[in-house]
GUKOL-908292 format. One record per residue (C-alpha): residue number from 1; residue in one letter; x, y, z. Coordinates in pm, 1 decimal, decimal comma. Example, Ala and Ser with C-alpha at 12.3 -4.5 7.8 and 13.67 -1.06 7.14 Angstrom:
PT  resi  resn         X         Y         Z
PT     1     A    1230,0    -450,0     780,0
PT     2     S    1367,0    -106,0     714,0
END
This chain:
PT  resi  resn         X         Y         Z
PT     1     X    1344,0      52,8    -611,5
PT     2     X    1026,2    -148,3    -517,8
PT     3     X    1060,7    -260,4    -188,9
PT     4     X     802,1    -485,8      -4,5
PT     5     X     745,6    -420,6     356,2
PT     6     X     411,9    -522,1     571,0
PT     7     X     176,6    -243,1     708,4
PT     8     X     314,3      24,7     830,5
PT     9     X     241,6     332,3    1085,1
PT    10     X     172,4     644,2     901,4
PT    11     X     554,3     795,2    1032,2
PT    12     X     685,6     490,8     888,0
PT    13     X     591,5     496,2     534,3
PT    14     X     656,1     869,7     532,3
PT    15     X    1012,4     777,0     637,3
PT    16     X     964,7     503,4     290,8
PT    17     X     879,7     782,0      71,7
PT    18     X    1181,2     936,0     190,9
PT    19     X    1419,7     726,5     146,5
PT    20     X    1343,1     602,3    -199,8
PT    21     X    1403,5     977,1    -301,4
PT    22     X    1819,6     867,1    -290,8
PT    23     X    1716,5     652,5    -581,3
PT    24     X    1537,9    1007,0    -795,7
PT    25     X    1655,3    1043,2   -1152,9
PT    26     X    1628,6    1463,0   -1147,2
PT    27     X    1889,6    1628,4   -1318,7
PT    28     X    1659,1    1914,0   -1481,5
PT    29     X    1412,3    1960,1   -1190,3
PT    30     X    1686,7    1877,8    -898,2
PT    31     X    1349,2    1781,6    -701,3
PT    32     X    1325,8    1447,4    -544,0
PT    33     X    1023,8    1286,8    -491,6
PT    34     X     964,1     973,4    -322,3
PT    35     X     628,6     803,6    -296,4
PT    36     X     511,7     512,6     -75,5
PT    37     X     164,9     326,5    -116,3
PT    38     X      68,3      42,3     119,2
PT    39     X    -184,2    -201,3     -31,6
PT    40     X    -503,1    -325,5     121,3
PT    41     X    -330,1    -641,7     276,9
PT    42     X     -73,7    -441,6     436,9
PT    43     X     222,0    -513,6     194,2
PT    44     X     416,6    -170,6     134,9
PT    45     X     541,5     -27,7    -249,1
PT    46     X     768,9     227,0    -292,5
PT    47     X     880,1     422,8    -610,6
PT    48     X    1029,4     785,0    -708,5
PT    49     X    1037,0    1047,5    -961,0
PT    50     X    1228,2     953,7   -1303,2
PT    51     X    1272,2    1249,2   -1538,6
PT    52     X    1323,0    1298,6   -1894,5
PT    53     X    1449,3    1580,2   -2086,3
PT    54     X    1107,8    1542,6   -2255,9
PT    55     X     909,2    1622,4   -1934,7
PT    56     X     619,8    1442,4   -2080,1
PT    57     X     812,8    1091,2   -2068,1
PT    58     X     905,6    1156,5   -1689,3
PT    59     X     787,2     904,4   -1426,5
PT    60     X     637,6    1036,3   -1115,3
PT    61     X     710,0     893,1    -757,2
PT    62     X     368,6     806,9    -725,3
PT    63     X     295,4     623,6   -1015,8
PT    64     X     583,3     430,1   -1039,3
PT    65     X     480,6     266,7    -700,8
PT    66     X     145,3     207,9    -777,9
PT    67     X     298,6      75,6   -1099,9
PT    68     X     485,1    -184,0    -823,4
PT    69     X     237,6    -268,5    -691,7
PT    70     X      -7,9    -374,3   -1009,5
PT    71     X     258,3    -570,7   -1117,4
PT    72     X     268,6    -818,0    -798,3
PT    73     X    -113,1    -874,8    -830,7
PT    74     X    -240,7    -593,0    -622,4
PT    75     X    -505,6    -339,7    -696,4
PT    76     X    -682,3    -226,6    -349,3
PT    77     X    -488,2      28,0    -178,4
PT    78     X    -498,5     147,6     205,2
PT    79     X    -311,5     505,3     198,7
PT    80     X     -33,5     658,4       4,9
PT    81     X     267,1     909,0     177,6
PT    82     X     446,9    1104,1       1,6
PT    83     X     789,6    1332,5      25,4
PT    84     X     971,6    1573,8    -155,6
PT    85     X    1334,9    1690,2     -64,9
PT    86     X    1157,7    2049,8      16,7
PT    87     X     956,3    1885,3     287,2
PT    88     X     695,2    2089,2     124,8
PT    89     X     388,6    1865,4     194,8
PT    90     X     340,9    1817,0    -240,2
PT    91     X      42,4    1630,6    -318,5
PT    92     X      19,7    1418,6    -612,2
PT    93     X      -5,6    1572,9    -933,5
PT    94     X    -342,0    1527,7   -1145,0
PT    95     X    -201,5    1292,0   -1326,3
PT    96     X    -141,8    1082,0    -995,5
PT    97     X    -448,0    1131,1    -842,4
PT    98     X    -654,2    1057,7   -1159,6
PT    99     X    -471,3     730,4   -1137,8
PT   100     X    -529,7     649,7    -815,9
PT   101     X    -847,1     678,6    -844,0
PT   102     X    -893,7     447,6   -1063,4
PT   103     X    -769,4     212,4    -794,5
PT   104     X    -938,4     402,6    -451,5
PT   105     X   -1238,9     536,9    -297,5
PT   106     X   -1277,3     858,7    -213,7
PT   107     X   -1212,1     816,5     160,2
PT   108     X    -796,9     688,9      36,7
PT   109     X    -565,9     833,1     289,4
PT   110     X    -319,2    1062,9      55,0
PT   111     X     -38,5    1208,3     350,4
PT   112     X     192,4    1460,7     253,4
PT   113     X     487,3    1540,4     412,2
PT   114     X     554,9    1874,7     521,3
PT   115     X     907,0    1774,7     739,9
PT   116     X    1012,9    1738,7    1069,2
PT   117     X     760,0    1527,6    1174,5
PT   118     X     477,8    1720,1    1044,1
PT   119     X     251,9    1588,0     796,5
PT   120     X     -99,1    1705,6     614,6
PT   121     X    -342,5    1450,1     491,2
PT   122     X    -605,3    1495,1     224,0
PT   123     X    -852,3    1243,9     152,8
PT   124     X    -811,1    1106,5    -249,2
PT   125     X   -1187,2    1243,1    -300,3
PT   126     X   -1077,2    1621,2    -168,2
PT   127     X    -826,9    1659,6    -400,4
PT   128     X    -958,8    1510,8    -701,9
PT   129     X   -1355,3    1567,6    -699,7
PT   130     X   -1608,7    1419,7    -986,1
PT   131     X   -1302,2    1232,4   -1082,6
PT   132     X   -1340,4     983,7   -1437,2
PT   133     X   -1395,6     672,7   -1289,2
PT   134     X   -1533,6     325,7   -1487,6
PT   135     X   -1918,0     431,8   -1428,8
PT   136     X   -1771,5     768,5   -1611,1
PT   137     X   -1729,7     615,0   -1939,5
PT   138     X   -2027,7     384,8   -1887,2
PT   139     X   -2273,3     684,9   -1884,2
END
């Protein structure tokens, strides 16, 4: 499932986060989710949506990649794309975006897509204002 790539044009890692969504575990939800996130140095993570029948243990797309990523050493991230099967431009969950921004400014590119070429981008801070961040819990 992880796949490294280098930087990549916005269509491009769109076209990432769909393709990992082959590789979806969804038998209760039937909805695939695939997730891309390129890294700060240009090196490209993918992941998808893993579900339990406890829906609390599921994985989402998003964090899986990010998980990728971490593991090989990386924690500054460029933009993330992401893709259902619906082509329904979903955003990350709050979950997802709580966790990302524990690794991105406000100003992270999150780009959703919403299918045949069309895409809508949010910035990270947009949809996840006064977020808990490190200075959070230092207060």
């Amino acid at each position: 499932m992880a796949s490294v790539r280098t930087r990549m044009e916005d269509d491009e890692l769109v076209d990432a986060a769909r393709a990992v969504q082959s590789e979806a575990y969804v038998p209760y939800s039937e909805y695939p989710v695939g997730a891309a996130i390129e890294t700060a140095d240009g090196e490209v993570y993918v992941g998808c949506n893993l579900e339990n029948a406890n829906y609390s243990n599921s994985l989402h797309a998003e964090e899986v990649a990010i998980a990728e990523a971490l593991k090989n050493g990386h924690e500054s991230f460029a933009k993330i794309a992401v893709s259902s099967g619906e082509r329904d431009a979903v955003t990350p969950c709050g979950m997802c975006r709580q966790t990302l921004a524990e690794f991105c400014d406000e100003d992270f590119r999150v780009i959703c897509d919403a299918g045949d070429g069309d895409v809508r981008e949010h910035a990270l801070g947009d949809l996840i204002p006064e977020t808990i961040s490190r200075e959070t819990l230092d207060r």
